[in-house]
N, C-alpha and C positions, 0 to 999 in steps of 0.2 A: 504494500500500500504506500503511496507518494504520502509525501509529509502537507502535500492538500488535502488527498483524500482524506489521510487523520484529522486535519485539523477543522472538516466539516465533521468530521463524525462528532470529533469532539464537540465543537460547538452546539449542532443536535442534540446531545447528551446532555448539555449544560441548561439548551432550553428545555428539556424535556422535563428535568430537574425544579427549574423554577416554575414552571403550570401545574407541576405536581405539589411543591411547596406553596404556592395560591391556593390553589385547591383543597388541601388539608388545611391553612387556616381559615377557610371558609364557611369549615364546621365547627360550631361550638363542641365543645369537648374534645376538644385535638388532643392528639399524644403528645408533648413537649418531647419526650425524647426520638420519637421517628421526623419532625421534623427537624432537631437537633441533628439526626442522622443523614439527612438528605441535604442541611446546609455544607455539612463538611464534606459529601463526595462533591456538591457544587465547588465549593472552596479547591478541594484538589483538581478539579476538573478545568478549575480558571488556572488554576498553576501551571497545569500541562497545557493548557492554551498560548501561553504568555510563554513557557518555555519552547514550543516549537515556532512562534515568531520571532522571538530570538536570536534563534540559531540560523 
């Protein structure tokens, strides 16, 4: 895979990440800690974004 194709995959993943983190707080009674969980793959997922712009 070309380091574009990653870097759309990636991005995809990152947006898919944050309409799924909307989404759970748009229910009352959300889990704190699954959306704690989905912020930090977001969080790694913008590193490895920023990392292969980078390079």
């Amino acid at each position: 895979m070309s380091q574009n194709a990653a870097l759309v995959n990636l991005e995809e993943q990152h947006h898919a990440l944050e309409r799924e983190i909307e989404e759970e707080l748009a229910h009352p009674g959300y889990d704190d800690l699954h959306v704690a969980e989905l912020k930090r793959k977001k969080l790694l997922l913008k590193d490895e974004i920023s990392r292969i712009r980078t390079s």
